[in-house]
C-alpha positions as CSV (number, residue, x, y, z in Angstrom):
1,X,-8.0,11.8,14.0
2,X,-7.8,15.6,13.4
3,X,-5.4,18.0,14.8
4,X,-5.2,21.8,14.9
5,X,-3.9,24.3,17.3
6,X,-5.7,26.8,19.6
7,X,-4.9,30.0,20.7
8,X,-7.4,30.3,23.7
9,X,-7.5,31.1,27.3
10,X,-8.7,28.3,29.5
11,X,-11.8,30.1,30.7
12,X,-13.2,30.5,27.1
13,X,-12.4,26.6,26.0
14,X,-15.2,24.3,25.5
15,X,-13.9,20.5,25.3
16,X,-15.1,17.0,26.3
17,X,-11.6,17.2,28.1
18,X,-8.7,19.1,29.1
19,X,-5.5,17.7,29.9
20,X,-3.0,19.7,32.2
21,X,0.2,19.1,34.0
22,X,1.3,19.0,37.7
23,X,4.6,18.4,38.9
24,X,5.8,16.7,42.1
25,X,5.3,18.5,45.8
26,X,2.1,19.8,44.5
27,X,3.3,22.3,42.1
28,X,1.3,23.0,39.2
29,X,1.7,24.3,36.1
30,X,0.7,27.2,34.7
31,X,-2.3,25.8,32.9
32,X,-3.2,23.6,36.4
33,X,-2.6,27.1,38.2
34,X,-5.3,28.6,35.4
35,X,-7.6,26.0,35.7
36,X,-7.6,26.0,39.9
37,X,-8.5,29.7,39.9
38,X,-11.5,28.9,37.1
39,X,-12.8,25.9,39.2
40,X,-12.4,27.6,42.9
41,X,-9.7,25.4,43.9
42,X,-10.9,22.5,42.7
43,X,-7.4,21.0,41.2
44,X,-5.7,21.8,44.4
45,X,-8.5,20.1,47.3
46,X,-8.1,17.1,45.2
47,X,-4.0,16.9,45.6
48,X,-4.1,18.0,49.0
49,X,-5.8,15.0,49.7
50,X,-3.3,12.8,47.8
51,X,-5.6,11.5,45.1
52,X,-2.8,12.2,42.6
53,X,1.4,13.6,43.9
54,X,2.4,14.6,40.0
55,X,4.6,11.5,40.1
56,X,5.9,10.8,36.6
57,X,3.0,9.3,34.2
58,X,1.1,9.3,37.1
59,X,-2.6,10.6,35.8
60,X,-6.2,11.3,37.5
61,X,-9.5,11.8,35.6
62,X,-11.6,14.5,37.2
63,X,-15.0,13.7,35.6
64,X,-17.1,17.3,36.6
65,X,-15.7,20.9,36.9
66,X,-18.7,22.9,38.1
67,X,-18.5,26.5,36.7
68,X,-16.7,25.7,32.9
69,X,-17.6,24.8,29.6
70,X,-14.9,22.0,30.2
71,X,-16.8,18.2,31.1
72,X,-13.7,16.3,32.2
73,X,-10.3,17.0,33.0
74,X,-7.0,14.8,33.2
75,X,-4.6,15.8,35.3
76,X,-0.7,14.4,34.5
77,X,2.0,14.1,36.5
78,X,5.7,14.8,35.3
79,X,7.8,14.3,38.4
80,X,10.0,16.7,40.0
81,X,9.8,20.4,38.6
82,X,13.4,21.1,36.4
83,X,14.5,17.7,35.7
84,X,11.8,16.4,33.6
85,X,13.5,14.8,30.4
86,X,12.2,14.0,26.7
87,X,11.9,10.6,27.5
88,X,9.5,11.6,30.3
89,X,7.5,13.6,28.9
90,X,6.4,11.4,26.2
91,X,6.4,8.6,28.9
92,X,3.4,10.8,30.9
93,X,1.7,11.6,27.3
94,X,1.4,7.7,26.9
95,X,-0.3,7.7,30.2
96,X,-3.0,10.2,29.0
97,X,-3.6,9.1,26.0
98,X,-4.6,5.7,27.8
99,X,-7.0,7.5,29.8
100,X,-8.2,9.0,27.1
101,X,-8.6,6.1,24.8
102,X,-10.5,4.7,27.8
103,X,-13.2,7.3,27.6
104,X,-16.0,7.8,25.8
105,X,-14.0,11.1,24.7
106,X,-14.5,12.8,21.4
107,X,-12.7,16.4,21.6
108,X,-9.6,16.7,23.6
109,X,-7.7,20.3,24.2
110,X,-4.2,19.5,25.6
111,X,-2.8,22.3,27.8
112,X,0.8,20.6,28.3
113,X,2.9,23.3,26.1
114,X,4.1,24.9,29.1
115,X,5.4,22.0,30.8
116,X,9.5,22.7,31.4
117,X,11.0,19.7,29.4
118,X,14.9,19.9,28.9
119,X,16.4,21.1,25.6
120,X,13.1,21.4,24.7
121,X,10.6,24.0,22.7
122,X,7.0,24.7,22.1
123,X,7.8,22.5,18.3
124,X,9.2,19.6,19.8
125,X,6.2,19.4,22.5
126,X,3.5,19.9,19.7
127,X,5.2,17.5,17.4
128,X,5.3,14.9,20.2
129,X,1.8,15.4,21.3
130,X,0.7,14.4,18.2
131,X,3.2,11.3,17.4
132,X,2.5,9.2,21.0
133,X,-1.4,10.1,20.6
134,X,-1.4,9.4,17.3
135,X,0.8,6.1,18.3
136,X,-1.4,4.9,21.6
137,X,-4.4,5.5,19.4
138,X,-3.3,2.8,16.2
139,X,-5.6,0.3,15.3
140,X,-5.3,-2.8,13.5
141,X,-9.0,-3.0,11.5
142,X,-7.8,-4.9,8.5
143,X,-8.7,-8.2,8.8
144,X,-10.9,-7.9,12.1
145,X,-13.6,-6.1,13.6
146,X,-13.2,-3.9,16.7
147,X,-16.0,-3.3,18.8
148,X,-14.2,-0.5,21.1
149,X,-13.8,1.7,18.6
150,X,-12.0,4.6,19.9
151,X,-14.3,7.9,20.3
152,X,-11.9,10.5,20.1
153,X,-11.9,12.5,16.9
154,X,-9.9,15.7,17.5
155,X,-7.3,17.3,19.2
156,X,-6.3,20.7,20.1
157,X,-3.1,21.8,21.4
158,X,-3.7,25.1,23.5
159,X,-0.9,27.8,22.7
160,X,-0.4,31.1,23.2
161,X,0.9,34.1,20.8
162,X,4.5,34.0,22.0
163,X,4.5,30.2,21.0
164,X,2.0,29.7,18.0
165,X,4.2,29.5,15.3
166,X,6.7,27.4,16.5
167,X,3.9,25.2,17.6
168,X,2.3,25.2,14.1
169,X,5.5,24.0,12.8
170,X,5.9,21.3,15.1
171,X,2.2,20.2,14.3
172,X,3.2,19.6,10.6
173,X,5.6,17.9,11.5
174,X,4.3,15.8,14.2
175,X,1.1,15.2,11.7
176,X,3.6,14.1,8.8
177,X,6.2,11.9,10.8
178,X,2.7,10.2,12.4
179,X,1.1,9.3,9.5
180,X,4.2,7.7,8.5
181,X,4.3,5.5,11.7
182,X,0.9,5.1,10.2
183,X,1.2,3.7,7.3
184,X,4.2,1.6,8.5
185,X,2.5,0.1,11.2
186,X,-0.3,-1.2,8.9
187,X,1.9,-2.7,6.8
188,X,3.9,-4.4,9.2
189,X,1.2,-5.4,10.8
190,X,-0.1,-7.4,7.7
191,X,-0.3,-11.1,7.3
192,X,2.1,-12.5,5.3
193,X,-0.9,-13.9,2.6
194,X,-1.7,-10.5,2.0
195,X,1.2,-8.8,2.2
196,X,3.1,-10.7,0.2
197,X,6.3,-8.9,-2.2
198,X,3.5,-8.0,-5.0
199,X,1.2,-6.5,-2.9
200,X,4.2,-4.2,-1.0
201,X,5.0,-3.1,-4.1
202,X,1.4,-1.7,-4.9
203,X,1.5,0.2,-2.0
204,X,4.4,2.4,-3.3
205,X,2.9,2.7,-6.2
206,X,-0.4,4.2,-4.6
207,X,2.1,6.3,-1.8
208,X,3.7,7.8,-5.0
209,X,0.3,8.5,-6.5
210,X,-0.6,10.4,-3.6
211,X,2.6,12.7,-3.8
212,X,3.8,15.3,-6.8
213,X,7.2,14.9,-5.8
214,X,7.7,10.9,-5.1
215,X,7.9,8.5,-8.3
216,X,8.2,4.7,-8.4
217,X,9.3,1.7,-10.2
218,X,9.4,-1.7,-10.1
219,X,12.0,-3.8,-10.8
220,X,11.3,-7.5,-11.9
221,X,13.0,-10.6,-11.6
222,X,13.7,-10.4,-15.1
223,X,15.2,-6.8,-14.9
224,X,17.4,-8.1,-11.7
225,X,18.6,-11.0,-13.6
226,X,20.1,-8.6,-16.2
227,X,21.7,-6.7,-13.5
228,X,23.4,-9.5,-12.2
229,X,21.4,-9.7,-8.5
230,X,22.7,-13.6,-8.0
231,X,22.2,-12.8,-4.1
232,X,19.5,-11.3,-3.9
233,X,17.5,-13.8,-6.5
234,X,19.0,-16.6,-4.7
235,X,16.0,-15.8,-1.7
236,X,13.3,-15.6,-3.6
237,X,13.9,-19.2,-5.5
238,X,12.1,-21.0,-2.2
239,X,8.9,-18.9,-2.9
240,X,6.3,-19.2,-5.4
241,X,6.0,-15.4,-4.9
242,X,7.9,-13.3,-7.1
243,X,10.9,-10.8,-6.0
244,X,10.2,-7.3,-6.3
245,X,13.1,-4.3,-6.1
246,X,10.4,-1.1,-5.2
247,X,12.4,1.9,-6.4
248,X,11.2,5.5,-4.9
249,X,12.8,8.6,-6.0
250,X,11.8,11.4,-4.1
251,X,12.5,15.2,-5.6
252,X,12.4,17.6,-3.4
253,X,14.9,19.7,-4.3
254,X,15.4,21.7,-7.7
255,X,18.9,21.3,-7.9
256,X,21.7,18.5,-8.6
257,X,22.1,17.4,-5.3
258,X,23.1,13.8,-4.0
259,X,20.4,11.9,-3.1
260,X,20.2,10.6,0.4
261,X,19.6,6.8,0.2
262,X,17.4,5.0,2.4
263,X,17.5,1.1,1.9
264,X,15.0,-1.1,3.6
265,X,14.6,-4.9,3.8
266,X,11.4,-6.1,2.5
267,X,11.2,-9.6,2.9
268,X,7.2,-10.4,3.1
269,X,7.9,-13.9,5.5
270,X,10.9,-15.8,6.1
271,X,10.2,-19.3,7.4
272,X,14.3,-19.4,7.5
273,X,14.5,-21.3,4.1
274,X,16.0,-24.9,4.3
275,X,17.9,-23.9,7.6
276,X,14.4,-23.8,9.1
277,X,13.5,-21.4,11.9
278,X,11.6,-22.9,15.0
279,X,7.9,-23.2,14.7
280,X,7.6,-21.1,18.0
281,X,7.0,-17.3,16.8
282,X,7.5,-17.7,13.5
283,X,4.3,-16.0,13.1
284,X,6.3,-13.1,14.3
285,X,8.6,-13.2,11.0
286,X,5.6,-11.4,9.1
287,X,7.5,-8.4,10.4
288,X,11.1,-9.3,8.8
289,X,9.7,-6.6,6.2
290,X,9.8,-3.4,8.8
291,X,13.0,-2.0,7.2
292,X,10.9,-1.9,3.7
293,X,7.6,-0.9,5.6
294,X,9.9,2.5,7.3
295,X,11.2,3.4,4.3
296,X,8.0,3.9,2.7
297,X,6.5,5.5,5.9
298,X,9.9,7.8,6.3
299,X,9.0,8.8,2.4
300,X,5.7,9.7,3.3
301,X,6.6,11.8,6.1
302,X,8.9,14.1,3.8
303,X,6.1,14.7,1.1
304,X,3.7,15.9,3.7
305,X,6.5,18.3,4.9
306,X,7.5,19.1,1.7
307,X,11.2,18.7,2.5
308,X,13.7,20.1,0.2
309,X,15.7,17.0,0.1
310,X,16.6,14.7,-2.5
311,X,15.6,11.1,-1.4
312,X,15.5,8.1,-3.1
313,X,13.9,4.5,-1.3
314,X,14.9,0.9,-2.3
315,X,13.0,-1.8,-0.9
316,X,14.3,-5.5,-1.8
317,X,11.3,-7.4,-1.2
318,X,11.2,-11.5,-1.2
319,X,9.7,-14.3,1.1
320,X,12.6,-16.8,2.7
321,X,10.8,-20.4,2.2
322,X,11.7,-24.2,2.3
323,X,11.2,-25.7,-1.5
324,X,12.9,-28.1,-3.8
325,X,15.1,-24.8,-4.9
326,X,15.6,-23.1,-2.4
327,X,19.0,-22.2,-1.4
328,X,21.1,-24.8,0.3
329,X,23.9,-24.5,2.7
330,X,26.8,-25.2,1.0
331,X,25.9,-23.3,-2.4
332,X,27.7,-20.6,-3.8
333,X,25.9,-17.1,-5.1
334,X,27.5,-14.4,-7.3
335,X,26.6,-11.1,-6.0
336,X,26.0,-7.5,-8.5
337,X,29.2,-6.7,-7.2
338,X,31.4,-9.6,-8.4
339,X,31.8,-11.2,-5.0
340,X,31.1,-14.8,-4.4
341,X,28.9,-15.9,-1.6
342,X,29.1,-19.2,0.6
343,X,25.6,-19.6,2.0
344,X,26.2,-21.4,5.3
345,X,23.2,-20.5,6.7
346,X,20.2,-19.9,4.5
347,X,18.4,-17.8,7.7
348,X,21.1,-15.4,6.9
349,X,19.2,-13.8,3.7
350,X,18.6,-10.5,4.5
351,X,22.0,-9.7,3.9
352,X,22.1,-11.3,0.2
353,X,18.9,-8.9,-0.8
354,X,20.6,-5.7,0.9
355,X,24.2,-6.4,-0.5
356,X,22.6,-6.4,-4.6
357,X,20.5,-3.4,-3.5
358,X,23.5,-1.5,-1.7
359,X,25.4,-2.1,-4.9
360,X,22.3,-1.0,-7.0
361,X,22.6,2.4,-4.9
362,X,25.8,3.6,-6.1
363,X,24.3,4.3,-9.8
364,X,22.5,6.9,-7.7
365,X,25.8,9.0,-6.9
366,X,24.9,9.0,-3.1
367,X,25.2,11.8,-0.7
368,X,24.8,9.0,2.0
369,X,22.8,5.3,1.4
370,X,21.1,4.4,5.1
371,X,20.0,0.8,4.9
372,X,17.9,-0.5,8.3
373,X,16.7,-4.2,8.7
374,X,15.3,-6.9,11.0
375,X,18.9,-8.2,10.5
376,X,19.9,-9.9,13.6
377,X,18.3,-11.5,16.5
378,X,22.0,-11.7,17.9
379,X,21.2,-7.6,18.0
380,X,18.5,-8.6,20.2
381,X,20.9,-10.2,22.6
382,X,23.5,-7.4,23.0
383,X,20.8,-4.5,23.1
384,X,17.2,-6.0,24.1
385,X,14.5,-4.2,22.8
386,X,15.4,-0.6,23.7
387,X,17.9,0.8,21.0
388,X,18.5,0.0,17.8
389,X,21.7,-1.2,16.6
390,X,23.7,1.3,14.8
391,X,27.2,0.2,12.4
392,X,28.8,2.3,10.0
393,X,31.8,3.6,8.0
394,X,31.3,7.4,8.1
395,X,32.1,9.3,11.7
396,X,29.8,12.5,10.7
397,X,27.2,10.3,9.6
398,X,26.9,8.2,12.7
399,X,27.1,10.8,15.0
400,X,24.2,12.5,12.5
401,X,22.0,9.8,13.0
402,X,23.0,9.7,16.9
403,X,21.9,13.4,17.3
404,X,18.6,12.3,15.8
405,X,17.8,9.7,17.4
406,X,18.0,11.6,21.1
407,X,16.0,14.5,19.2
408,X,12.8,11.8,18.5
409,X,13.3,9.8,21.3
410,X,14.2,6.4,18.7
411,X,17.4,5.7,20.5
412,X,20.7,4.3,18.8
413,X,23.5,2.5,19.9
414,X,26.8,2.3,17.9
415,X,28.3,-0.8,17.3
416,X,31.7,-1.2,15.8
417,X,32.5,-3.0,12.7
418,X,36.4,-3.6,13.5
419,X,37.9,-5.1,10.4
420,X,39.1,-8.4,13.3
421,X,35.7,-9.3,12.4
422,X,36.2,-9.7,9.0
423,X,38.4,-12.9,9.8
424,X,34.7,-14.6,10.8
425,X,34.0,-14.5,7.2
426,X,36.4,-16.0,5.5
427,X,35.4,-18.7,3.3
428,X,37.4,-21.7,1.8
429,X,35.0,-21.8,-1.3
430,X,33.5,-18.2,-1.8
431,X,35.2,-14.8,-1.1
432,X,32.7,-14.2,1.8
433,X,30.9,-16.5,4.0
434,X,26.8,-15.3,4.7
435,X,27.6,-16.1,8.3
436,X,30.6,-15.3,10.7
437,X,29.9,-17.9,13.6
438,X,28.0,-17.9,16.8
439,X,29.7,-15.1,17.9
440,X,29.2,-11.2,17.2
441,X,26.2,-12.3,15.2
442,X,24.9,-8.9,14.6
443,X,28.4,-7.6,14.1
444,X,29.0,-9.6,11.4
445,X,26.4,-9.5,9.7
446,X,26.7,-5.9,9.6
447,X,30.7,-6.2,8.3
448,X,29.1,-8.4,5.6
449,X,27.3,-5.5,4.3
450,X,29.9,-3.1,4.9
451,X,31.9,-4.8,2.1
452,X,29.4,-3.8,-0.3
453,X,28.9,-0.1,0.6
454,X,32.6,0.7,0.5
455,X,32.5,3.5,-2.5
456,X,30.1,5.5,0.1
457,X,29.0,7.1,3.1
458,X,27.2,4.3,5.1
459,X,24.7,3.8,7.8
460,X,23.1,0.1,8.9
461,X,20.2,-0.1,11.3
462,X,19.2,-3.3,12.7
463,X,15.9,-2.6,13.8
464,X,15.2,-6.5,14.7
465,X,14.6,-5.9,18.3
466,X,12.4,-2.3,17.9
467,X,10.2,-3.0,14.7
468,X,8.1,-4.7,16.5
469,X,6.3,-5.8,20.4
470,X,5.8,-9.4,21.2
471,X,3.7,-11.1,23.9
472,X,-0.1,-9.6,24.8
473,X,1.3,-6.2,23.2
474,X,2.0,-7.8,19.5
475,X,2.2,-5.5,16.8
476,X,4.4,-2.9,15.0
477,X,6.0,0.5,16.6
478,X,7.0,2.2,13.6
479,X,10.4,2.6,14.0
480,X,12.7,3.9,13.2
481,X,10.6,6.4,11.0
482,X,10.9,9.1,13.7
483,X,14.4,8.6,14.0
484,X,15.0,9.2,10.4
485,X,12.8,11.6,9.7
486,X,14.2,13.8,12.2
487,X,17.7,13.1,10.6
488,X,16.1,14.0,7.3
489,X,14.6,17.8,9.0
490,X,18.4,18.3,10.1
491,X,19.5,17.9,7.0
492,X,17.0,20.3,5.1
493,X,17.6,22.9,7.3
494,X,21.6,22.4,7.2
């Protein structure tokens, strides 16, 4: 799928389809208003007689326009004129891109720059035109064929002079921050047989073989032995796969700046270990390596932009499996950092391969370390499937990663890490417990890892309820790559 931008006047486009925008009450937009005058009223017979009110992600395929080089258009309703919000606006782009995908389509010109969306330029439009097509038009191909094949093959936003270069830059972006979702999607979507820790690590090798700046190395069992990684070993001791600690340095700029940190959980399957999950969706825990999958897509996404950013990506990769050595409830682990672990719950692993790996990112000298999992389905419970979860020990940085998130539309919610949790994890045996009880499960589990990124600025995202759909939908949404890949554009251009 290619995309570009135009600088053309409706009356001189040729395309296999146009997309414009009306509002509510009839009004249309500048490009609808264009379009009316070029088709003698066409746009406006057709709302008059209520085939289409401009009702939020409300659309309406016109399939001739007599008089125009233009075959079809797609008309899009945003709702009421002066109110439309981000959120909308990507909500009606989903809409057309369904009606596009639909259609035997092959060249699209999208005429929605001047639609009035708050707190909003002609950059953030262009990049989100091209993240939610690029998004409604994923396919999984890897291990099936499709016999819809999707037609359409480019994409041009329509701009004029006043807004062509803050367009253009919002195209890179959106081109860059999509591949991303991209390449995080695929990977997610991946069967645990093939993408097992080994293979995950091949793919950063080939992402850093694609990029000047971005270098990688593997660390082995062997190598994390030596280091001490008692927690993060423990996991892998169920599988006859072995660990892998996928390390990504990203140099984008020349100087000696801190390295922002981004620390993802890799784990390829997790069958719960001896504390075995329920057989119902476990196919589902293929995706219990999102964090690992985002952190290689959110790496992507600053080499395409070229970011001047130093970035470095550590991905603790493992599967979670029942087996004569497996953890058992009961045992006790030595972490990198010193601290014993009680494992009272061997479905509580994530959090024994991102405490080694948050102690592994201090020799880094960190700016910031971000790590985001599938940590918790008790995150699930207090926020459904609509935000992530966000916990941390550094104001600024919170409210950094807030600002983001409402900038790419990958919403966050704060959750606090009050140290009256920390009583939950109190051990008789260990100096930590892996779990703090039925209650605040998410919360927890999130103070657990805060005890291992106390020399630091810190971030945790538990992703577990947005990684990925379930039901008829199944399959990964690449998040939160948006989210942090906005964070990292802020942070370049501070």
């Amino acid at each position: 799928m290619d995309y570009s931008i135009e600088s053309v006047t409706l009356d001189k486009l040729q395309s296999d389809c146009l997309l414009v925008g009306i509002y509510e009450n009839q009004q249309l937009s500048p490009s609808a208003t264009h379009l009316d005058s070029l088709c003698n009223g066409l746009v406006s017979k057709l709302i008059a007689r209520g085939d289409i009110k401009g009702k939020n992600a409300e659309t309406l395929l016109i399939n001739n326009l007599p008089d125009t080089a233009i075959d079809r258009v797609v008309l899009v309703g945003f709702g009421e004129r002066g109110k439309l919000t981000r959120k909308q606006f990507r909500k009606a782009l989903a809409a057309a891109t369904k009606v596009v995908k639909s259609g035997k389509i092959q060249t699209v010109g999208c005429a929605l720059l001047d639609m009035e969306v708050e707190k909003s330029d002609a950059q953030w439009l262009a990049r989100q035109i091209v993240e939610v097509f690029n998004d409604g038009l994923y396919q999984y191909t890897f291990t099936k064929q499709c016999d819809d094949k999707i037609s359409l093959q480019h994409l041009s936003i329509i701009v004029n002079d006043a807004n062509k270069q803050l367009a253009e830059i919002g195209l890179q972006q959106g081109i860059a921050i999509a591949q991303g979702m991209a390449l995080t999607k695929q990977l997610a979507d991946l069967p645990g047989n093939i993408c097992t820790p080994t293979y995950l690590a091949e793919q950063a090798l080939v992402l850093a073989g694609q990029h000047d700046k971005l270098t990688c190395d593997i660390l082995e069992e062997s190598d994390m032995e030596a280091l001490g990684m008692g927690a993060f070993l423990s996991v892998s001791r169920g599988s006859r796969q072995p660990a892998k600690l996928i390390c990504l340095e990203y140099h984008g700029n020349d100087t000696h700046a801190k390295p922002i940190v981004l620390v993802g959980k890799g784990l390829t399957f997790d069958a719960g270990g001896i504390s075995l999950k329920p057989g119902q969706g476990m196919d589902e825990m293929k995706y219990d390596m999102c964090g690992g999958a985002s952190v290689l897509g959110i790496l992507r996404a600053a080499s395409l932009m070229n970011l001047k950013l130093n970035i470095i990506g550590l991905i603790p990769s493992s599967e979670n499996l029942p087996d004569g050595n497996a953890n058992k409830p009961g045992d006790i682990l030595t972490s990198m950092a010193g601290k014993t672990i009680e494992v009272l719950n061997t479905d509580a692993e994530g959090r024994l391969i991102l405490c080694d790996t948050l102690t592994y990112a201090k020799k880094y000298d960190p700016e910031v370390v971000i790590d985001m999992a599938t940590l918790t389905g008790a995150c699930i419970v207090a926020l459904g499937r609509v935000p992530s979860g966000l916990f941390g020990n550094d104001d600024k940085l919170c409210d950094d990663l807030l600002g983001a998130s409402e900038t790419a539309c990958d919403l966050l919610w704060r959750m606090p890490i009050w140290e009256e949790y920390q009583e939950q994890l109190k051990s008789n045996f260990a100096d930590l417990a892996n779990i703090g009880g039925p209650d605040g499960g998410s919360i927890t589990a999130a103070v657990f890892l805060s005890k291992f990124a106390e020399e630091y600025r810190w971030a945790h995202i538990d992703i577990a309820g947005t990684a990925w759909r379930t039901g008829a939908a199944k399959g990964a949404t690449g998040r939160p790559v948006a989210l942090l890949s906005q964070y990292l554009i802020n942070r370049a251009a501070a």
